[in-house]
Residue frames as a rotation matrix with the C-alpha (Angstrom) as fourth column:
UNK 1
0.825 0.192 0.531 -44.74
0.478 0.265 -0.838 20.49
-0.302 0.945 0.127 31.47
UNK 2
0.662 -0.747 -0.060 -41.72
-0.749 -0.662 -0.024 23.52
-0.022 0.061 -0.998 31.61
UNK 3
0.246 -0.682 0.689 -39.74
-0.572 0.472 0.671 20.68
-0.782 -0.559 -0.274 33.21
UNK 4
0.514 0.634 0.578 -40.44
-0.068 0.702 -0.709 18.26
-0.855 0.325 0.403 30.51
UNK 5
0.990 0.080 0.116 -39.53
0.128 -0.160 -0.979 20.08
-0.060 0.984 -0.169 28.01
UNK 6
0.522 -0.838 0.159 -36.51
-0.840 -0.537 -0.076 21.61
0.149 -0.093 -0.984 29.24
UNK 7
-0.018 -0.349 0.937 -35.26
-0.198 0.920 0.339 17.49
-0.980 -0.179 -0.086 30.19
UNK 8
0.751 0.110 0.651 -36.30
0.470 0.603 -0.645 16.49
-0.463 0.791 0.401 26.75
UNK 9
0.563 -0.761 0.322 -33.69
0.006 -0.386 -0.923 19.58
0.827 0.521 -0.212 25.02
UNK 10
0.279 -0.956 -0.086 -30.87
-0.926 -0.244 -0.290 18.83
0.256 0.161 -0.953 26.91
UNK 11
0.417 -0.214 0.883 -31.03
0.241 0.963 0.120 15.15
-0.876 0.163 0.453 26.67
UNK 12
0.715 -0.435 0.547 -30.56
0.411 -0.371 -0.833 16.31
0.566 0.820 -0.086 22.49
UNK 13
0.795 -0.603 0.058 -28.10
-0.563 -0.771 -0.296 18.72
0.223 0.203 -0.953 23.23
UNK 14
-0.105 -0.925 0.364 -25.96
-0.832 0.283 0.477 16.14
-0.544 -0.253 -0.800 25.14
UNK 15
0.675 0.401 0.619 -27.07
0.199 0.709 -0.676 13.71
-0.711 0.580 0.399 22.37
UNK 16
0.945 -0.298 0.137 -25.38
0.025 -0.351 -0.936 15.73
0.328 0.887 -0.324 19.86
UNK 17
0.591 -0.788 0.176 -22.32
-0.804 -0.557 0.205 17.21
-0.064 -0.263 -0.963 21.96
UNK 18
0.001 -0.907 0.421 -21.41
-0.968 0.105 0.230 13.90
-0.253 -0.408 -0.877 22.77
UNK 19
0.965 0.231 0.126 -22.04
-0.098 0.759 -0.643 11.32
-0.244 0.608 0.755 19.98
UNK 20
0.215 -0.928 0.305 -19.56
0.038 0.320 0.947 9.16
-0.976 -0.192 0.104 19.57
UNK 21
-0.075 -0.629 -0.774 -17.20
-0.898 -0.295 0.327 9.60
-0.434 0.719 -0.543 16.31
UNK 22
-0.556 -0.688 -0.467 -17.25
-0.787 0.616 0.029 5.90
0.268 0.384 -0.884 15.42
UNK 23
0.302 0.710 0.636 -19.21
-0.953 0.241 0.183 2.86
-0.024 -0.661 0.750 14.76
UNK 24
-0.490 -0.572 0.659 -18.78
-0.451 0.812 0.369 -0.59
-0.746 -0.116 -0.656 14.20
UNK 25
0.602 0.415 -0.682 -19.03
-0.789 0.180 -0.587 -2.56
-0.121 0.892 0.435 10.74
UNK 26
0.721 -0.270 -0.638 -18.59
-0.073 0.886 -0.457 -6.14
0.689 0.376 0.620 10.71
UNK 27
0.396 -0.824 -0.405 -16.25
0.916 0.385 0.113 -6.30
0.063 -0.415 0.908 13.78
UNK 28
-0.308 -0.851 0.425 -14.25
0.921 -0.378 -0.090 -3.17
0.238 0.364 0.901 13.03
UNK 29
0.127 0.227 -0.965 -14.38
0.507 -0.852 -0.134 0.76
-0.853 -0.472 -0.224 14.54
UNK 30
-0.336 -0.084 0.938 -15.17
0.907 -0.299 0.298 2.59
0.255 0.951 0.177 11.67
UNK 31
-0.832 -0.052 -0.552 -14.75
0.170 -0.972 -0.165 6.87
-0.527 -0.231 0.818 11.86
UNK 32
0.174 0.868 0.464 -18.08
0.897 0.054 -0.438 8.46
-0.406 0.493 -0.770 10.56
UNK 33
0.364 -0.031 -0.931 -15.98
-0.581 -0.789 -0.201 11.58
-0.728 0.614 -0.305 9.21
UNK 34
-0.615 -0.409 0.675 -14.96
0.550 0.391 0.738 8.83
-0.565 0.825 -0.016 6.22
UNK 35
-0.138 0.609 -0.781 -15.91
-0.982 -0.185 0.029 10.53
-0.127 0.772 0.623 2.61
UNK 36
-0.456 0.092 0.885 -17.93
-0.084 0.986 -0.146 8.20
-0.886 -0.141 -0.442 1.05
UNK 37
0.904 0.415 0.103 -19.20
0.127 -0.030 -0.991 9.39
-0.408 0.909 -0.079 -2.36
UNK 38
-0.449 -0.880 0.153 -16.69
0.489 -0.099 0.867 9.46
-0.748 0.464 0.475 -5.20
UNK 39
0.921 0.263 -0.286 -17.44
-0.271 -0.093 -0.958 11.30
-0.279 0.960 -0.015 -8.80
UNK 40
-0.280 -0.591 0.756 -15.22
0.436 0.624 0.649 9.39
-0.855 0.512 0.082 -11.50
UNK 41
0.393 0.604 -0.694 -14.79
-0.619 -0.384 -0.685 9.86
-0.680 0.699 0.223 -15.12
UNK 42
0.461 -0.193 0.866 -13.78
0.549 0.829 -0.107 7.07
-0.698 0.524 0.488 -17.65
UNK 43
-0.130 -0.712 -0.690 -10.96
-0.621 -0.484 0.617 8.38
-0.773 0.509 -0.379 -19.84
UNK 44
-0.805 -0.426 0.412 -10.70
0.364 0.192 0.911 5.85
-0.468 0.884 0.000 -22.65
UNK 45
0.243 0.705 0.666 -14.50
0.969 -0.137 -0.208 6.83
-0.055 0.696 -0.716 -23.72
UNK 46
0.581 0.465 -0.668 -14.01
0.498 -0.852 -0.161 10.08
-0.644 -0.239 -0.726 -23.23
UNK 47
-0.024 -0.662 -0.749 -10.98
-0.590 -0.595 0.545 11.11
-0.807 0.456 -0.376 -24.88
UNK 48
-0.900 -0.427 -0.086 -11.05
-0.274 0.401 0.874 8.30
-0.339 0.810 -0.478 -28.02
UNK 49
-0.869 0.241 0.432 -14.60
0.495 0.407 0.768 8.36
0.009 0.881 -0.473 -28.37
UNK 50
-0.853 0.500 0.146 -16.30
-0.479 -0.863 0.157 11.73
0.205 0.064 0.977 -27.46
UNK 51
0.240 0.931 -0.274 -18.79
0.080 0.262 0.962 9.61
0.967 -0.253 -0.011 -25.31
UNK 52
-0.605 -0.306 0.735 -17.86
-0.646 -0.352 -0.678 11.50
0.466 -0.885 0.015 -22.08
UNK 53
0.151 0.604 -0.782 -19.20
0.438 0.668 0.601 8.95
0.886 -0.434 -0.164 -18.56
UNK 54
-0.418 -0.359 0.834 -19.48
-0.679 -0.486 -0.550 10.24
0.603 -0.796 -0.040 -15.48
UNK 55
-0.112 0.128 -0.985 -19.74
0.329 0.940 0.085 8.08
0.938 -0.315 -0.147 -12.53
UNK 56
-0.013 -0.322 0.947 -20.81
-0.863 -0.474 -0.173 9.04
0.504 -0.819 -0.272 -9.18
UNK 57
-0.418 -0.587 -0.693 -20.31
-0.115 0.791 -0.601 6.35
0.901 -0.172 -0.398 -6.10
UNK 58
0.240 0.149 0.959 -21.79
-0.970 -0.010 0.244 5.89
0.046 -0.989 0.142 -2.30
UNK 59
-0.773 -0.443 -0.454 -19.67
0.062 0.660 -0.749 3.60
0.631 -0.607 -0.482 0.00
UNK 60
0.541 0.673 -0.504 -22.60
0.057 0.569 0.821 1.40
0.839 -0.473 0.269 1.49
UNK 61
0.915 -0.311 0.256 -20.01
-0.171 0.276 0.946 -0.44
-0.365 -0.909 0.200 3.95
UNK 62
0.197 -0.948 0.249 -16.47
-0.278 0.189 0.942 -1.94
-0.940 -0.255 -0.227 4.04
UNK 63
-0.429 -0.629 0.648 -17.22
-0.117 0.751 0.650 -3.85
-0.896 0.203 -0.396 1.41
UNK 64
-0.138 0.572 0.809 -20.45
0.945 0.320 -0.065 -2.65
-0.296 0.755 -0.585 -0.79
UNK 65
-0.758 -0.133 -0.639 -21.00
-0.181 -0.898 0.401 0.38
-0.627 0.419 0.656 -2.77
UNK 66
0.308 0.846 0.435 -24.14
0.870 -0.066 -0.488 1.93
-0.384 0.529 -0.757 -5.20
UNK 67
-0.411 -0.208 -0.887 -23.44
-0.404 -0.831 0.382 4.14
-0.817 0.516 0.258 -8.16
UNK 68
0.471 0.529 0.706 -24.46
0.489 0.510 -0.708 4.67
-0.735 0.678 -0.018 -10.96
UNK 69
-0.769 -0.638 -0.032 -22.94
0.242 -0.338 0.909 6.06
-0.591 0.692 0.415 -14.55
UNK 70
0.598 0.782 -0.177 -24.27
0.266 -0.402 -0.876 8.75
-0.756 0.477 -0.448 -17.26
UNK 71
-0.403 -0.476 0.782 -23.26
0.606 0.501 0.617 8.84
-0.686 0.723 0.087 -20.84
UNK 72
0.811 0.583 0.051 -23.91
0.166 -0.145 -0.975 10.68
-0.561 0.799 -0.214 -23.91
UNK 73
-0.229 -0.695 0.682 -21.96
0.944 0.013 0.331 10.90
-0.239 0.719 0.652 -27.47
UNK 74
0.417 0.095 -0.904 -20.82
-0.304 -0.923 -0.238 14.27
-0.857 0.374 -0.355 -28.91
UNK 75
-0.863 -0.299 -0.407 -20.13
-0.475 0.212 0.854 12.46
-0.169 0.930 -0.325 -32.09
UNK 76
0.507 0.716 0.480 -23.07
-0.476 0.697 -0.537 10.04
-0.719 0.043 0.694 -33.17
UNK 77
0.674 -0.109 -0.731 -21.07
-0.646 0.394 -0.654 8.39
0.360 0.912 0.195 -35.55
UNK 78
0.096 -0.878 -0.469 -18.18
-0.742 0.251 -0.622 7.42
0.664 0.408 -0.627 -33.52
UNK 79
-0.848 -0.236 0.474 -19.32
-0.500 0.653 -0.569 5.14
-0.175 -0.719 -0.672 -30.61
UNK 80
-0.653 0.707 -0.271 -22.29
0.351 0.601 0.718 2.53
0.671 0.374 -0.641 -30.93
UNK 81
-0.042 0.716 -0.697 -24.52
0.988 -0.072 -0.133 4.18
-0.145 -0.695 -0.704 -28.12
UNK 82
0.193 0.252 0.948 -26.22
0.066 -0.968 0.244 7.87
0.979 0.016 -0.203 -27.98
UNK 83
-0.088 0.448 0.890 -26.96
-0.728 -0.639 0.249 7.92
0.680 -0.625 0.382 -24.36
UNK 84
-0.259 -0.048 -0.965 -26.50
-0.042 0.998 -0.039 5.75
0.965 0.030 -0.260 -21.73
UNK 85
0.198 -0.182 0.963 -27.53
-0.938 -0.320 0.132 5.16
0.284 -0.930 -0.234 -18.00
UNK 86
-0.107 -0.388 -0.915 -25.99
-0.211 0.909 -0.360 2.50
0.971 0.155 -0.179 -16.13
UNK 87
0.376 -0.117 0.919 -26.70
-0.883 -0.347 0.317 1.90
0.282 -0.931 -0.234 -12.14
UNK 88
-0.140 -0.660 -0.738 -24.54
-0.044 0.748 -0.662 -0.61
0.989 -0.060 -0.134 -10.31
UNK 89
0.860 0.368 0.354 -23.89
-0.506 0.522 0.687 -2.37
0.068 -0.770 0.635 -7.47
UNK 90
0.227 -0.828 -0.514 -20.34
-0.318 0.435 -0.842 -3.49
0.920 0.354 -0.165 -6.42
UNK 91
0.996 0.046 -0.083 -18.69
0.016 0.784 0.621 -5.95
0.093 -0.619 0.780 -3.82
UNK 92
0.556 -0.828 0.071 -15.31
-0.702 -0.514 -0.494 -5.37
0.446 0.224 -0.867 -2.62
UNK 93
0.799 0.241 -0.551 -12.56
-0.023 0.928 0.371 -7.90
0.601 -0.284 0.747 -1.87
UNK 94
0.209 -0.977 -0.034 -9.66
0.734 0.179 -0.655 -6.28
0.647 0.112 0.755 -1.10
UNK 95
0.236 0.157 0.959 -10.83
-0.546 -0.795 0.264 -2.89
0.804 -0.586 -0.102 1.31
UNK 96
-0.157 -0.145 -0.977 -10.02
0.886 0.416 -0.204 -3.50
0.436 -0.898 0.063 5.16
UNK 97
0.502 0.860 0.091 -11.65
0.533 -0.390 0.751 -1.83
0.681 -0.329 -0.654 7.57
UNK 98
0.863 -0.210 -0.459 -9.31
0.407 -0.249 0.879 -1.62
-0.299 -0.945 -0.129 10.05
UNK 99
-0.702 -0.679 -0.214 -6.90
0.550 -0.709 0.442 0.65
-0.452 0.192 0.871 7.77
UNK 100
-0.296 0.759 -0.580 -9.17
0.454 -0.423 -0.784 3.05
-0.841 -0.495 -0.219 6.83
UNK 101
0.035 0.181 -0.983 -8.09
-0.884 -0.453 -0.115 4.75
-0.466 0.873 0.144 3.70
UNK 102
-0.927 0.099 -0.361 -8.92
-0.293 0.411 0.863 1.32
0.234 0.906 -0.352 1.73
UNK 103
-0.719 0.669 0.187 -12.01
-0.046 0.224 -0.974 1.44
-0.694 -0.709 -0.130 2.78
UNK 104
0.610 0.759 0.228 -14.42
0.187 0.142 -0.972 0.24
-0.770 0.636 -0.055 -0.04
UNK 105
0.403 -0.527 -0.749 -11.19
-0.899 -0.383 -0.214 -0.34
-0.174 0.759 -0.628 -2.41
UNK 106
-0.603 -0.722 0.338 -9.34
-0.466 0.664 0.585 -3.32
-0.647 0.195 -0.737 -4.23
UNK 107
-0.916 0.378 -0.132 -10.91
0.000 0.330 0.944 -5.98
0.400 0.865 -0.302 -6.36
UNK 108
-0.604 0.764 -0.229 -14.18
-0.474 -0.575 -0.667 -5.82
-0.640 -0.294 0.710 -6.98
UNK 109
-0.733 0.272 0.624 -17.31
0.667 0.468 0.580 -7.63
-0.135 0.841 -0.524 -8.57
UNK 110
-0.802 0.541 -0.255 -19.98
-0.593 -0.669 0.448 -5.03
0.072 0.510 0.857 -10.70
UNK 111
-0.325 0.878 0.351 -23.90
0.935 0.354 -0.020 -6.24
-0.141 0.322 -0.936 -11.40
UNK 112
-0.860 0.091 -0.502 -25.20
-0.143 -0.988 0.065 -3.64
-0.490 0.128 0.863 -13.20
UNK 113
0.231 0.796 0.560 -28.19
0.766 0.207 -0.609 -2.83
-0.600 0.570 -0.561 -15.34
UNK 114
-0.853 -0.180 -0.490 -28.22
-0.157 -0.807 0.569 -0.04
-0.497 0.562 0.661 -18.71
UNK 115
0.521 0.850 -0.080 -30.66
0.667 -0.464 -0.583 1.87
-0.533 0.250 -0.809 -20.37
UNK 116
-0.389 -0.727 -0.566 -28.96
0.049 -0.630 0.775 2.88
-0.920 0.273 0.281 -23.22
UNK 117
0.823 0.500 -0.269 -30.10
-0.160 -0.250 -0.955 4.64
-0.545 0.829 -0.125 -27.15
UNK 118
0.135 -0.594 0.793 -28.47
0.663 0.649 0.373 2.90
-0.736 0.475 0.482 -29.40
UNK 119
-0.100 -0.192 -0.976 -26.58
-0.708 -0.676 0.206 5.06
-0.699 0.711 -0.069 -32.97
UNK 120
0.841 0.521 -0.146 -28.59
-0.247 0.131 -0.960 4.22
-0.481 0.844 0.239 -36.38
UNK 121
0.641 -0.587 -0.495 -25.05
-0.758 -0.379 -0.531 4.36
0.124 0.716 -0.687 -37.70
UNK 122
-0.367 -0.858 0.358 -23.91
-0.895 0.431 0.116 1.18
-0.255 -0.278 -0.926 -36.23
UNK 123
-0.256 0.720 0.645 -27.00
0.228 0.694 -0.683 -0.59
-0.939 -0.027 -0.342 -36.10
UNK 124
-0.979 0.079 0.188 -28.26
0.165 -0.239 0.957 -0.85
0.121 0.968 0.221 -39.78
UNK 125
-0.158 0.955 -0.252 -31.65
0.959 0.209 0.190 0.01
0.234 -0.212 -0.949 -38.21
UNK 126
0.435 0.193 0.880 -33.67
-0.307 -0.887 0.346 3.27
0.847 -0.420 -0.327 -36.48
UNK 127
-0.760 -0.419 0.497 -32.30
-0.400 -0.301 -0.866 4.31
0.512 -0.857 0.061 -33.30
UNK 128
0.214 0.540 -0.814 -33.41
0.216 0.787 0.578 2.12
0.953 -0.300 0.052 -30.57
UNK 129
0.172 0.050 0.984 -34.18
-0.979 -0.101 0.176 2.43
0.108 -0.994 0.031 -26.25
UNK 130
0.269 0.275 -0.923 -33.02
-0.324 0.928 0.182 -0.82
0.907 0.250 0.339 -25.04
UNK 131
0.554 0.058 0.831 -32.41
-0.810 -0.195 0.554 -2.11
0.194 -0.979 -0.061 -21.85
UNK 132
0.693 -0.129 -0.709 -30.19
-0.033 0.977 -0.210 -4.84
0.720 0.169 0.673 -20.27
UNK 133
0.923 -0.256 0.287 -28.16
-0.272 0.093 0.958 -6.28
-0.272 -0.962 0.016 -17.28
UNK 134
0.656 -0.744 0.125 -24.43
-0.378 -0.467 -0.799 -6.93
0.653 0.477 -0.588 -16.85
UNK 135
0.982 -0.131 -0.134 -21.76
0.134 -0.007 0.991 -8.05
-0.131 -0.991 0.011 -14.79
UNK 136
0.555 -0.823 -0.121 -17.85
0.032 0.167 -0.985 -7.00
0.831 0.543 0.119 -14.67
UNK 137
0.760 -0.356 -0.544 -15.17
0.649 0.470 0.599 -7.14
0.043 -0.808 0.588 -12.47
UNK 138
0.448 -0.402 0.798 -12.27
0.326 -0.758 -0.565 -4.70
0.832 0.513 -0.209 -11.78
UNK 139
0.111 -0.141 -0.984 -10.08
0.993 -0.016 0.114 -3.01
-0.032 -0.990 0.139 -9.17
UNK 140
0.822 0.237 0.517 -9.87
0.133 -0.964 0.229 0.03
0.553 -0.119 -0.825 -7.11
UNK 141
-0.092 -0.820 -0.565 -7.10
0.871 0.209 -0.445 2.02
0.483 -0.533 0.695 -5.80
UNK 142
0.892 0.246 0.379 -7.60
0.259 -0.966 0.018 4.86
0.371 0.082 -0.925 -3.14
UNK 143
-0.363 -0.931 0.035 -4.59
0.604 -0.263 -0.752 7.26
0.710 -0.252 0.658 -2.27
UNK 144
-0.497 -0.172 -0.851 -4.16
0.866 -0.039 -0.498 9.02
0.053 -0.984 0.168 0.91
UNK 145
-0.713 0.333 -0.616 -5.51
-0.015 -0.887 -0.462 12.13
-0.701 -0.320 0.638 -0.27
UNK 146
-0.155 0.917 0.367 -8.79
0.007 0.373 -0.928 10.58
-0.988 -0.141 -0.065 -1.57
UNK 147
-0.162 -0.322 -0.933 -7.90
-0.937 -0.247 0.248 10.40
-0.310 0.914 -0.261 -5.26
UNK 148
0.346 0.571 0.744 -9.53
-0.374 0.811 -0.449 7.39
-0.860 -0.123 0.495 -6.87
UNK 149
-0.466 -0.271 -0.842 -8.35
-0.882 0.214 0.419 5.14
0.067 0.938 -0.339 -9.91
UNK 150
0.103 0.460 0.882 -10.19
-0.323 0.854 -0.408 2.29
-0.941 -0.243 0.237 -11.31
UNK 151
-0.378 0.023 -0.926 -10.34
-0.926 -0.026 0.377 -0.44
-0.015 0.999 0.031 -13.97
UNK 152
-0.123 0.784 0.609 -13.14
-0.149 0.592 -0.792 -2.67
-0.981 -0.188 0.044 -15.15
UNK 153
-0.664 0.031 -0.748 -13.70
-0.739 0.127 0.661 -4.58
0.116 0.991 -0.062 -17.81
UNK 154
-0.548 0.651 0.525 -17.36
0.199 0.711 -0.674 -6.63
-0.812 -0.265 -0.519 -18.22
UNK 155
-0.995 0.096 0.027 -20.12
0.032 0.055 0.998 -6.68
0.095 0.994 -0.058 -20.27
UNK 156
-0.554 0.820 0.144 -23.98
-0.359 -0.079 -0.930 -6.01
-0.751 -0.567 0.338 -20.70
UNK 157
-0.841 0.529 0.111 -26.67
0.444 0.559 0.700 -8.28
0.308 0.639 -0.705 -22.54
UNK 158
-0.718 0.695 -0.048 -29.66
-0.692 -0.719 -0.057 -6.76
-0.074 -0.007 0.997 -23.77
UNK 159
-0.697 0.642 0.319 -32.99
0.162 0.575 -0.802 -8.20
-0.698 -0.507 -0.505 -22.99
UNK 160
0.485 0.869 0.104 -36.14
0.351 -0.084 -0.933 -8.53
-0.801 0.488 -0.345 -26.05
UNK 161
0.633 -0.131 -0.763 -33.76
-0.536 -0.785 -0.310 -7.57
-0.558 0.605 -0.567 -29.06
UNK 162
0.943 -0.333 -0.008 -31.83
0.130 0.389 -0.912 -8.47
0.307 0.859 0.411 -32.13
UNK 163
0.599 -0.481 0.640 -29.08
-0.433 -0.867 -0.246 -6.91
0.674 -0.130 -0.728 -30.42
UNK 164
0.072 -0.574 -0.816 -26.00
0.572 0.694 -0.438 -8.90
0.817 -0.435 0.379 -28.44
UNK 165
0.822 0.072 -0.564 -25.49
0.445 -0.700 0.559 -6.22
-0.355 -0.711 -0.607 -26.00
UNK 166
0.657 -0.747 0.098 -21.81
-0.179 -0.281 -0.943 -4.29
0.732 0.602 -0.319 -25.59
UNK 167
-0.136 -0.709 -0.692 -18.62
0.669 0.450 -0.592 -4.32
0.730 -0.544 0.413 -23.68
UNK 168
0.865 -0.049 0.499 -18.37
-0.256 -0.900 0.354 -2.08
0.432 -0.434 -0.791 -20.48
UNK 169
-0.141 -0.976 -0.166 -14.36
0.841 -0.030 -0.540 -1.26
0.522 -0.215 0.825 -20.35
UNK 170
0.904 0.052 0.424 -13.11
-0.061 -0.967 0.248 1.76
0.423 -0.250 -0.871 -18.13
UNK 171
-0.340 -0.917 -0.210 -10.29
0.840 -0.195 -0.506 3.11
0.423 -0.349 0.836 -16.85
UNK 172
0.747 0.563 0.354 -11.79
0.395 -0.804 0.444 5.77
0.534 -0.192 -0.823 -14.74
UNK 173
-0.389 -0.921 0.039 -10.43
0.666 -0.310 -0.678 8.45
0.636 -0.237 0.734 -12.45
UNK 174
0.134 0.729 0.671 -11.67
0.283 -0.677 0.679 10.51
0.950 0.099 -0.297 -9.50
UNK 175
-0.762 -0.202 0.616 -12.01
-0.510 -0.399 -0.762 12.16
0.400 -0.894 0.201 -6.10
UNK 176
-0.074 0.658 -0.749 -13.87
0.784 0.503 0.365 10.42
0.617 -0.560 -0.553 -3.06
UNK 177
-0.668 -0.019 0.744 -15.30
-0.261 -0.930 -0.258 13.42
0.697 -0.366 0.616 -0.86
């Protein structure tokens, strides 16, 4: 049973020591020290309408990615939403695997969904939860030293309401880590 055990930890140990750096995605050797999360913020809300977004990111594969975006106004008066969450789902067309640093970058289609409280002050009504799906489109650019820029421009339609939905524009900016 001594034996056993002692066979079973240093199979693991040379498991670990010598796991290979690199797998394969779609054809292509892909390094597993790639960052793959990004955090982003969206500059035009933020600075012209005191509805700060953060955005965080996870690179799926070459080509697919899952984030999601949080919202809230520090004005209520000056953007049509209080509070917003948004999670997504994007498709890349332009990334290539086999240069690494565009990995999960270039154009890009969105399918989102939002869960956003609507401001009394646009809506001639009471503050409303509403909910609704989306889709926009948009590219990414990463630089060599993992510095993200994006821009998207789509839209989301709300679902059971009087309500059309709104635009979702961005110009965003961030690190991939």
């Amino acid at each position: 049973m001594k034996h056993l055990f002692t066979l079973a930890i240093a199979l693991l140990v040379s498991f670990t020591a010598f796991s290979q750096k690199t797998h394969r995605v779609m054809g292509w050797k892909v390094s597993r020290d790639l960052p793959r999360n990004e955090i982003k913020l969206n500059l035009p809300t933020t600075i012209f309408s005191s509805f700060p977004e953060i955005s965080y990111e996870r690179i799926l594969s070459a080509d697919f990615s899952l984030g999601g975006s949080l919202g809230a106004a520090l004005d209520q008066g000056r953007y049509p939403v209080d509070f917003a969450v948004i999670p997504y789902v994007r498709w890349f067309f332009g990334g290539n695997a086999k240069n690494l640093q565009k990995y999960g970058a270039g154009f890009f289609i969105e399918a989102n969904g939002a869960i956003v409280s609507t401001n009394e002050r646009f809506y001639d009504m009471r503050s409303e939860v509403l909910a609704g799906f989306g889709l926009a489109i948009g590219w990414k650019y990463l630089s060599q030293n993992n510095w993200v820029g994006e821009l998207y421009v789509g839209g989301v339609r709300y679902s059971d309401t009087d309500y059309v939905g709104y635009p979702r524009l961005g110009i965003s900016i961030g690190k991939r880590f």
